[in-house]
LOKOL-88874 format. One line per field, with one value per residue: residue in one letter; y, x, z of N, C-alpha, C, O in turn; chain. Coordinates in pm, 1 decimal, m for minus. Each point is the difference from the previous one (the first is absolute). Layout:
<nodes>
rodo <- A ... .
n_c2 <- Y ... .
n_c1 <- X ... .
n_c3 <- Z ... .
ca_c2 <- Y ... .
ca_c1 <- X ... .
ca_c3 <- Z ... .
c_c2 <- Y ... .
c_c1 <- X ... .
c_c3 <- Z ... .
o_c2 <- Y ... .
o_c1 <- X ... .
o_c3 <- Z ... .
bafi <- A ... .
</nodes>
This chain:
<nodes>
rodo <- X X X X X X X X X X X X X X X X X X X X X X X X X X X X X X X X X X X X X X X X X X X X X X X X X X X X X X X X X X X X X X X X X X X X X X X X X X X X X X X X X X X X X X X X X X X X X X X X X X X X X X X X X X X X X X X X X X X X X X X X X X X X X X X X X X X X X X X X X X X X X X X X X X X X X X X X X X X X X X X X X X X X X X X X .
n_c2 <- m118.7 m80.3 m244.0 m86.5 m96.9 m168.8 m198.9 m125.4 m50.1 m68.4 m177.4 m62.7 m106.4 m230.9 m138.5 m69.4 m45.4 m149.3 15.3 m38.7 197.0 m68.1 m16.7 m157.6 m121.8 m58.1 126.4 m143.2 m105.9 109.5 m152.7 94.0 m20.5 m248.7 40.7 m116.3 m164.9 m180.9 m98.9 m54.4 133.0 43.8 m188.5 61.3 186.2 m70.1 m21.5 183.8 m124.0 m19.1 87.9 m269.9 275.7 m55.1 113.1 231.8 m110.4 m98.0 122.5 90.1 71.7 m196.8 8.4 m165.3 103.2 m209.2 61.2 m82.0 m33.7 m29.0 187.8 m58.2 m172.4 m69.9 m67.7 137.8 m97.7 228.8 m66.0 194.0 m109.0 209.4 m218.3 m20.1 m24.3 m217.5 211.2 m202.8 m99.2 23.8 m197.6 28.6 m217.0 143.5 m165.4 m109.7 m124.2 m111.0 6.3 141.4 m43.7 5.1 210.2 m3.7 20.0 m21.0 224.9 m94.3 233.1 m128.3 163.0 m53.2 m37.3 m198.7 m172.3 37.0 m133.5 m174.1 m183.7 m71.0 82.6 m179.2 40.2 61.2 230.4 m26.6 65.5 m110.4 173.8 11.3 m126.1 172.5 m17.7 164.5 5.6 m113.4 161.6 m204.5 140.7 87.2 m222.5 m28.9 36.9 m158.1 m4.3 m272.6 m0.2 m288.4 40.1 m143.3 232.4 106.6 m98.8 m92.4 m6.0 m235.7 102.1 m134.0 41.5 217.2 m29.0 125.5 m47.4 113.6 m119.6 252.4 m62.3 178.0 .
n_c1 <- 81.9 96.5 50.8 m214.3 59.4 146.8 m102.2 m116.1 87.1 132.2 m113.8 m83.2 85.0 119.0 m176.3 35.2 104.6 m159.2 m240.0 34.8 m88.1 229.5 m75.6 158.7 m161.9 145.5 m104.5 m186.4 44.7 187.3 m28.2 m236.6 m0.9 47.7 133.3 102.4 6.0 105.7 m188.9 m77.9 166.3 m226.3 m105.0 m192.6 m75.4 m120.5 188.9 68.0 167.5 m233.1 133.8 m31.8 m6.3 176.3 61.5 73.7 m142.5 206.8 15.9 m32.2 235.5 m90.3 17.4 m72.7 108.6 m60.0 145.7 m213.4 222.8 m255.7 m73.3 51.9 m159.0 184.3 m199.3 149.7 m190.3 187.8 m101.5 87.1 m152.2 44.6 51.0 212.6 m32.4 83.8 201.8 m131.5 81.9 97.3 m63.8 114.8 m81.1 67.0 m94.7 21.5 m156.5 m22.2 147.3 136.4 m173.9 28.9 99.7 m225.7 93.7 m219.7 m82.7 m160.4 20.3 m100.9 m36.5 m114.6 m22.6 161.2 m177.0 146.2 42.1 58.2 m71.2 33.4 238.1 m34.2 131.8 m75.0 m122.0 m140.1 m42.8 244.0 m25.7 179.7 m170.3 197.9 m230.9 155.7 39.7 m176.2 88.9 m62.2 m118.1 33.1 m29.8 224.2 m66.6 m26.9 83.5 12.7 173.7 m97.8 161.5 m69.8 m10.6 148.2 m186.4 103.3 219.0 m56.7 m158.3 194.2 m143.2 56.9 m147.3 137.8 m224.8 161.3 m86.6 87.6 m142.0 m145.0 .
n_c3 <- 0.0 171.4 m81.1 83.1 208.3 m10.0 m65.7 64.7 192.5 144.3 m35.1 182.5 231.1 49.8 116.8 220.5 159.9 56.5 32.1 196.4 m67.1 m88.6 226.8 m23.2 67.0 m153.1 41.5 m71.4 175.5 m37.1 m174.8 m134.9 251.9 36.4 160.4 m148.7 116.6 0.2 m7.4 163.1 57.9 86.9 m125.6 64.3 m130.6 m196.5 m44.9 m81.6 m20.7 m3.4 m80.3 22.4 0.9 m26.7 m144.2 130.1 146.4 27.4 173.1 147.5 m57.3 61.6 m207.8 61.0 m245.0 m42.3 m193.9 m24.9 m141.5 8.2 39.7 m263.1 86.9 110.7 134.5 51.4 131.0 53.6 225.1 m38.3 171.8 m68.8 134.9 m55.4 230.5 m6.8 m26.6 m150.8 159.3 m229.1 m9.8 m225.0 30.1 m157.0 118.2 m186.8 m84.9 164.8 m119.0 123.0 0.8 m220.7 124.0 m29.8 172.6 73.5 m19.0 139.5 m99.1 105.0 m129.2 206.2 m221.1 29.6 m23.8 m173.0 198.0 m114.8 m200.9 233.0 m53.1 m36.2 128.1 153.1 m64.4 m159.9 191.0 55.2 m53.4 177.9 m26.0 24.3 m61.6 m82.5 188.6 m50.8 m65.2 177.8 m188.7 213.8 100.7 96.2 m226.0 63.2 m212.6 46.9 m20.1 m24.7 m89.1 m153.8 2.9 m33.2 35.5 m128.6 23.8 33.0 166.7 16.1 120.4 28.1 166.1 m124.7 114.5 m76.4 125.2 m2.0 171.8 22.1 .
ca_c2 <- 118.7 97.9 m31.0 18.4 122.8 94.6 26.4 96.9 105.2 m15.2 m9.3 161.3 140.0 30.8 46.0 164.4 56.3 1.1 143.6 134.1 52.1 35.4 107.0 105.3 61.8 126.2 25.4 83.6 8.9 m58.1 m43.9 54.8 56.8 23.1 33.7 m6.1 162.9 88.1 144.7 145.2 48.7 122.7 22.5 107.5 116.2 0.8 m178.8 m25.5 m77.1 119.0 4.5 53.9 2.5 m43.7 114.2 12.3 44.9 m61.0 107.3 m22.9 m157.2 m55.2 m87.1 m78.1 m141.9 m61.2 m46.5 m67.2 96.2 m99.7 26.2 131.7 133.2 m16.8 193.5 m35.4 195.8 m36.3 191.4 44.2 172.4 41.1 16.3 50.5 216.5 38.5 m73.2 m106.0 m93.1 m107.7 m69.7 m57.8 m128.3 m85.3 m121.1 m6.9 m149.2 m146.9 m80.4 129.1 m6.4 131.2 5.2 157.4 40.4 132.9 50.5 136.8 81.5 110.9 97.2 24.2 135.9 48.7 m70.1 m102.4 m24.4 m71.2 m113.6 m4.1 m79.4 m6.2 m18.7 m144.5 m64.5 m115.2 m84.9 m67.5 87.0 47.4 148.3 70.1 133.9 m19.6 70.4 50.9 109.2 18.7 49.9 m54.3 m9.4 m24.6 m153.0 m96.2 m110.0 m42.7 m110.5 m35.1 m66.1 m42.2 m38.9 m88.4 m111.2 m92.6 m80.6 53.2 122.7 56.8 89.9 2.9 129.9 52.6 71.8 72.6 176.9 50.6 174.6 66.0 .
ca_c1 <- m81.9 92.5 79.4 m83.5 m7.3 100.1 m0.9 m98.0 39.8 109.9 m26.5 m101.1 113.4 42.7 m34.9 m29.5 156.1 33.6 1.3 53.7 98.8 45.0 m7.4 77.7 m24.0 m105.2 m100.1 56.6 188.2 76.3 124.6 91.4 m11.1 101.5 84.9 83.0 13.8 111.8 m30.9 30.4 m59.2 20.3 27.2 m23.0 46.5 m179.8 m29.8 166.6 13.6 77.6 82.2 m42.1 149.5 20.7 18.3 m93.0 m77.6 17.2 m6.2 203.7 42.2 50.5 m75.1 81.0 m75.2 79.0 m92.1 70.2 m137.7 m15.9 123.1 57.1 m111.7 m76.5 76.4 m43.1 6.9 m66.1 m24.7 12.9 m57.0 30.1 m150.2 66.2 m31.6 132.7 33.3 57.0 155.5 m74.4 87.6 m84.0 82.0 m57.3 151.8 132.3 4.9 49.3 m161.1 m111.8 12.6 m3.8 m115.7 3.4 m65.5 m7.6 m77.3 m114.9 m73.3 m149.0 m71.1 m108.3 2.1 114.4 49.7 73.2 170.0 14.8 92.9 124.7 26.2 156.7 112.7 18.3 m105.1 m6.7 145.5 m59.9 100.4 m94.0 m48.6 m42.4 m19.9 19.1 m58.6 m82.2 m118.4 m146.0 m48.4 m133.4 m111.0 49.7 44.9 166.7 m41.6 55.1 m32.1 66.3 6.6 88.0 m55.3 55.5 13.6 m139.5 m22.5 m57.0 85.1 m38.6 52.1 43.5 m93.5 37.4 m58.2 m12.9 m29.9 50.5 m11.2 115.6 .
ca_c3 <- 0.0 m6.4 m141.8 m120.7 29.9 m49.8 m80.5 3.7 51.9 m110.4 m105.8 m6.5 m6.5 m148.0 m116.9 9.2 m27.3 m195.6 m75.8 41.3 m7.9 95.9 30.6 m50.5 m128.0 m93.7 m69.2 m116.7 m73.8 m198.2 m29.1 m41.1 65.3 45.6 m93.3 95.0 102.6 m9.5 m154.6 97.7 99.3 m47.4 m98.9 m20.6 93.6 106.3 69.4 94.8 117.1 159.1 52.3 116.7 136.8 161.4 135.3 125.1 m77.2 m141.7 m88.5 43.3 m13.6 m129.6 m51.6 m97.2 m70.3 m61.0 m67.3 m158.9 m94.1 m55.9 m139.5 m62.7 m54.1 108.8 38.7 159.3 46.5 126.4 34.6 147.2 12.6 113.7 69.8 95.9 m29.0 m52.8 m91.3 11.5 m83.8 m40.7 m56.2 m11.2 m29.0 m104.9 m11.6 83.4 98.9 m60.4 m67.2 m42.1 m143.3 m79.8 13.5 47.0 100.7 m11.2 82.0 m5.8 126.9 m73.2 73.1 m96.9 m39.9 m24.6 m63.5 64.2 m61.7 m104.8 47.1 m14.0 m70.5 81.3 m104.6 50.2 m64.2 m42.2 42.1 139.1 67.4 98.0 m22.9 52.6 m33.0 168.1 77.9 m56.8 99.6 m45.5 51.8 55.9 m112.7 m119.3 44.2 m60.2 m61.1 m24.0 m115.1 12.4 m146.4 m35.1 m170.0 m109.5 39.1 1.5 106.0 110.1 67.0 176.8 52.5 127.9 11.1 132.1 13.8 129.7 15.5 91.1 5.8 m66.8 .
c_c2 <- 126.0 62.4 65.9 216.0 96.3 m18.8 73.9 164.9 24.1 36.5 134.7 107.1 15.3 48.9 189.7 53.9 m21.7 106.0 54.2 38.5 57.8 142.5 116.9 m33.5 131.8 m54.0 32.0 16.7 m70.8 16.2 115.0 127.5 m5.7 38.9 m11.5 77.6 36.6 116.8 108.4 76.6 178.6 44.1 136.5 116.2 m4.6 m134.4 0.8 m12.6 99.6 m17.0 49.0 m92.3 m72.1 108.7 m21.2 41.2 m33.0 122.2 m2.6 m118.9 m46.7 m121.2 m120.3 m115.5 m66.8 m33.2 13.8 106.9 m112.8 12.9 138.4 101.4 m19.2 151.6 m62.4 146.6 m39.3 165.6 m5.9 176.6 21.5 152.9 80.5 183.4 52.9 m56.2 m113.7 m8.8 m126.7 m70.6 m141.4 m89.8 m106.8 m117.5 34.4 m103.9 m92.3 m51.4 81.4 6.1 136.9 55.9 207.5 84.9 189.1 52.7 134.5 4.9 66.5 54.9 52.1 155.4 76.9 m102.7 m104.1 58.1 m82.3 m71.3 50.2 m117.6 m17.9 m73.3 m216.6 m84.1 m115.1 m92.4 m90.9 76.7 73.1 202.9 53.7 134.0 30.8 152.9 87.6 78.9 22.3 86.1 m21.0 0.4 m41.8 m187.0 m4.6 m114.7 m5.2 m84.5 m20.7 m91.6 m41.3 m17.3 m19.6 m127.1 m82.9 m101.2 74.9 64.9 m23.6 126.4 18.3 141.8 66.1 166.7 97.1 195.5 m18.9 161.4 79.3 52.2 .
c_c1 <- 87.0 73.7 m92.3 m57.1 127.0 32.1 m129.0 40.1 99.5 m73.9 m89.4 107.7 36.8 m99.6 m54.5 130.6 50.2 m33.4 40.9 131.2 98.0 10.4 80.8 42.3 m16.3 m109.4 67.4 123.9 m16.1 143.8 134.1 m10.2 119.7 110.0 154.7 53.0 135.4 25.1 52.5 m46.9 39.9 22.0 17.6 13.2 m129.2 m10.8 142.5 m26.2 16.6 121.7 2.8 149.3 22.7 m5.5 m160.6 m133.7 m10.5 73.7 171.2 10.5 65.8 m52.2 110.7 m126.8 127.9 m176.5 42.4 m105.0 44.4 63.6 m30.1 m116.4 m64.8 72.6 m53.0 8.6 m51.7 m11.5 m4.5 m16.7 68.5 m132.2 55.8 m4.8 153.4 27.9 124.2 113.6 m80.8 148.3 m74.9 166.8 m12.4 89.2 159.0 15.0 104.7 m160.4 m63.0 m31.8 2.0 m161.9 39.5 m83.6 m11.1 m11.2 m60.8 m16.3 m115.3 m48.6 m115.1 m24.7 105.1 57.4 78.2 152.2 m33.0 111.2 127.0 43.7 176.2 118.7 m2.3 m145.7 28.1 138.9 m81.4 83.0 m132.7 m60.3 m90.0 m26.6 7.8 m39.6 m90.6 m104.8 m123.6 m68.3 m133.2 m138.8 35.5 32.5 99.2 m39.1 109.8 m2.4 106.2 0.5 99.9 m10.8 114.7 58.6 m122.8 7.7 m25.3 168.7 m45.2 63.4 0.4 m49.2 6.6 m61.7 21.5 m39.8 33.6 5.1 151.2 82.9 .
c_c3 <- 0.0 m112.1 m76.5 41.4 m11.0 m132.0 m66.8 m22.6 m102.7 m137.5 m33.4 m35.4 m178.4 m122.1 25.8 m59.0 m190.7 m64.0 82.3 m41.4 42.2 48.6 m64.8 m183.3 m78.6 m125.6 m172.2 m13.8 m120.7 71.6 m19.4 35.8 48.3 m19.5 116.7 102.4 m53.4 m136.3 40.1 79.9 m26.0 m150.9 m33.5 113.9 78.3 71.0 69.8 140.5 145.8 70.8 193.0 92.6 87.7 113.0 m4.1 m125.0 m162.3 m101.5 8.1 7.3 m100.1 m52.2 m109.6 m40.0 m69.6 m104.5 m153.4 m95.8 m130.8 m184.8 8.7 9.2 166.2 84.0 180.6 18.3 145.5 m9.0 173.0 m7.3 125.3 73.1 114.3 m13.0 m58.5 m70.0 5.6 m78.4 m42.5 m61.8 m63.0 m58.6 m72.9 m57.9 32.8 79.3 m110.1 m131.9 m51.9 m192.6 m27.9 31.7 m46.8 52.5 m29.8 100.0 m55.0 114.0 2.0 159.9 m43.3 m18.9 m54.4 m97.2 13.7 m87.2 m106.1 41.4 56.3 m6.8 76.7 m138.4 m10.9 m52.1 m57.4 0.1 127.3 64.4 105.4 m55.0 124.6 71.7 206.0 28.9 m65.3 100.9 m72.4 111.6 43.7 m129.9 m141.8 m35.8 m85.3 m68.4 m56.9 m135.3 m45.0 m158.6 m31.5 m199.4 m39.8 90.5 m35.0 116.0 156.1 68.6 121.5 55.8 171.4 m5.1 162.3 28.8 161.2 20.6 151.4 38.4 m48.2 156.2 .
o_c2 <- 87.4 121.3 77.4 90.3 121.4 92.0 102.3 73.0 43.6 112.4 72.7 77.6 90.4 73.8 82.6 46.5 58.2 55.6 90.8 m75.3 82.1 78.1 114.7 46.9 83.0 m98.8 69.2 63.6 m77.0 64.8 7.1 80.6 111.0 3.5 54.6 119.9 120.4 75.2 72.6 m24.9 41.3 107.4 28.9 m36.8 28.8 m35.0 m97.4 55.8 40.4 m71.9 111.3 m113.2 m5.1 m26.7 m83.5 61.9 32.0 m20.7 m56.0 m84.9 69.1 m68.4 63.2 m71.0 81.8 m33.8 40.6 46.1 m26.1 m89.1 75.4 117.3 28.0 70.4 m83.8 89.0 m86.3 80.4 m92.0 92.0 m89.2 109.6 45.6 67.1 120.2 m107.0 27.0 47.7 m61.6 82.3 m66.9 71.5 m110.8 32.8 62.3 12.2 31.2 m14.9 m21.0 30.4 67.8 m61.2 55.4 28.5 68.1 m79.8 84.6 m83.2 106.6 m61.3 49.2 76.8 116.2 29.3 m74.3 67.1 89.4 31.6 65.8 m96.6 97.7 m41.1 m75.1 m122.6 m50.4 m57.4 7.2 m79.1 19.9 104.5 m44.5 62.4 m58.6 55.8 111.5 m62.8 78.7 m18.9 m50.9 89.0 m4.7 m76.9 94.5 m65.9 98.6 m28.2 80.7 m61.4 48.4 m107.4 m113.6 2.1 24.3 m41.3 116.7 m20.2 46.9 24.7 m104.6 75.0 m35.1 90.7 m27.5 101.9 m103.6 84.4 m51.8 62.0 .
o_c1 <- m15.4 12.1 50.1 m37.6 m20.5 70.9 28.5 m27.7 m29.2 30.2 12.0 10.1 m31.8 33.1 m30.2 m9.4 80.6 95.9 13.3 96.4 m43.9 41.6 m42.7 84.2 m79.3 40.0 98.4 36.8 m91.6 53.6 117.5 m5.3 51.6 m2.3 m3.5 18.5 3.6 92.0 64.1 m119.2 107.0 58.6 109.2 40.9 m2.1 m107.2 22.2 m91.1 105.6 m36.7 12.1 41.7 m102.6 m35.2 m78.9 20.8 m96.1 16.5 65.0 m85.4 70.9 m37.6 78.3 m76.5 91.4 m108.6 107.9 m112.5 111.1 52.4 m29.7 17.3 m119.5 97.4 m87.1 73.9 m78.4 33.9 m41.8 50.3 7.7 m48.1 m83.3 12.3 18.8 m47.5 104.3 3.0 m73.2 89.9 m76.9 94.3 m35.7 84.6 41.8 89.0 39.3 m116.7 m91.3 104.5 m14.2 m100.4 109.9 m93.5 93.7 35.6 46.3 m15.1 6.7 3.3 m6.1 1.1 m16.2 113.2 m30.5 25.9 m83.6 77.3 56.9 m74.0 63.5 m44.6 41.7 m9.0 95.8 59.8 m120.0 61.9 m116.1 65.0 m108.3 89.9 m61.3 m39.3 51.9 m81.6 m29.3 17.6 m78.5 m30.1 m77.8 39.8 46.1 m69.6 55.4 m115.4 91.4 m106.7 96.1 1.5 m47.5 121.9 m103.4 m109.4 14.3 113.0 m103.5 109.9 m29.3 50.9 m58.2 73.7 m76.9 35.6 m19.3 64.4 108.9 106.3 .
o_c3 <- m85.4 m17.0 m81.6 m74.8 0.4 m40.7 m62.3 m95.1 m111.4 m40.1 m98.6 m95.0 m77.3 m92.8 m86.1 m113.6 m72.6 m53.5 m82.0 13.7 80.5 m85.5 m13.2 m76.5 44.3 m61.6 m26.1 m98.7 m29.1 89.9 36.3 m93.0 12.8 m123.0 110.3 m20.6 m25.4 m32.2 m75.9 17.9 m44.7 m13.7 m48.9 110.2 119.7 49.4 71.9 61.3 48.7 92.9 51.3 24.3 67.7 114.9 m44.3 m104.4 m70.0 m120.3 m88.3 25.5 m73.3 95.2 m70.9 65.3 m9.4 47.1 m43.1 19.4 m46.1 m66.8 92.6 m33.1 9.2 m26.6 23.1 m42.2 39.4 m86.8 70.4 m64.5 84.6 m28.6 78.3 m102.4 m18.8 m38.3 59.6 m113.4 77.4 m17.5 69.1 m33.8 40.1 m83.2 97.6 84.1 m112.4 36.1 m79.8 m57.6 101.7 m36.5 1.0 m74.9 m41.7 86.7 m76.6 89.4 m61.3 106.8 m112.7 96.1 m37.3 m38.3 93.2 m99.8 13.0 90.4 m87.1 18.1 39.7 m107.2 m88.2 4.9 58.6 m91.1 26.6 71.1 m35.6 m0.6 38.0 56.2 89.2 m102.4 m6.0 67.4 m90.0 120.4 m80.0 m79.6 m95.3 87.5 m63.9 77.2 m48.7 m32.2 m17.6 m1.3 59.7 m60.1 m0.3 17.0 62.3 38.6 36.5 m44.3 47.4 m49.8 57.9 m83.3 102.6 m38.6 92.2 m59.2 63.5 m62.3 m24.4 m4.3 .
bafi <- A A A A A A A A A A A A A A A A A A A A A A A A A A A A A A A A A A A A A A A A A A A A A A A A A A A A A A A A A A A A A A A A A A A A A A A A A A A A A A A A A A A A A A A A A A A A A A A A A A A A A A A A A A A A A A A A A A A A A A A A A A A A A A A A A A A A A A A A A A A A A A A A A A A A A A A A A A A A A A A A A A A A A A A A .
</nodes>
C-alpha cells in the first residue's frame, strides 16, 4: 500500500512538472539574436565604457584593463568625467607590456559648450611601444575619452589600459 501510494505520488509530481517551463527562461529568443561577447566593448564614443576609480567616491584613482581589439576596423572607447569642484591631473597608459600587439590610442577632451580637443595622438601610435598621454589638466565638468584601435593590423591586438586622475 505504501509502494502504490508513493508511486502514485511520484508519478502525479512528473506528469505536473513536464509542460512547465523553466523559470528563467526568455520568451521569443532566435538564434540569431546572439552574438559573441568578445566583439567588443565600448565600440563607439555614445556606448564607451565609464571609467569608474578606485579612490574615494570612484572619481580619483586609478583603473587597469588588460584587453584585446579584435582587428583592423574594431575601436574601444572609455570616458571619465571629472565630477570633482577642481581642476584634475589625468594620465592615460596605453601597452608597453610583454604581448602587447600594435595598437593606437587617442585622447579627447570635451567640455560642454566649449567643444573638444580633437584626436591627440603620441609618437609611439601604431607601434606595441607604451603610449602615454601624462599629466593632462581636466577641468571641472569636463570628460576625457579615450580610444583605443589598431587599423593597419587585421589581427587581433591585446593591449594593457592604464587610467588615473589625481587633484592638482
Amino acid at each position: 500500500m505504501k509502494i502504490k501510494k508513493f508511486l502514485s505520488v511520484l508519478l502525479i509530481s512528473a506528469v505536473v512538472m513536464i509542460p512547465s517551463a523553466s523559470a528563467f527562461a526568455e520568451e521569443n529568443v532566435q538564434l540569431s539574436e546572439f552574438s559573441p561577447a568578445s566583439v567588443g566593448v565600448g565600440d563607439s564614443e555614445s556606448t564607451a565604457i565609464s571609467l569608474i576609480l578606485n579612490g574615494e567616491g570612484g572619481v580619483l584613482g586609478g583603473v587597469t584593463y588588460d584587453l584585446f581589439i579584435q582587428n583592423g576596423t574594431e575601436q574601444d572607447w572609455f570616458k571619465w568625467t571629472n565630477t570633482t569642484t577642481g581642476y584634475v591631473r589625468a594620465n592615460a597608459l596605453i601597452g608597453g607590456f610583454p604581448g602587447n600587439g600594435p595598437t593606437r590610442a587617442a585622447v579627447i577632451i570635451k567640455k560642454d559648450g566649449y567643444g573638444d580637443t580633437g584626436p591627440i595622438y603620441v609618437d609611439q601610435a601604431n607601434t606595441s611601444e607604451r603610449q602615454n598621454f601624462a599629466n593632462l589638466v581636466i577641468a571641472p565638468g569636463s570628460t576625457v575619452y579615450v580610444r583605443v584601435d589598431s587599423p593597419n593590423n587585421p589581427n587581433m591586438s591585446q593591449y594593457h589600459f592604464v587610467f588615473f586622475a589625481l587633484p592638482l
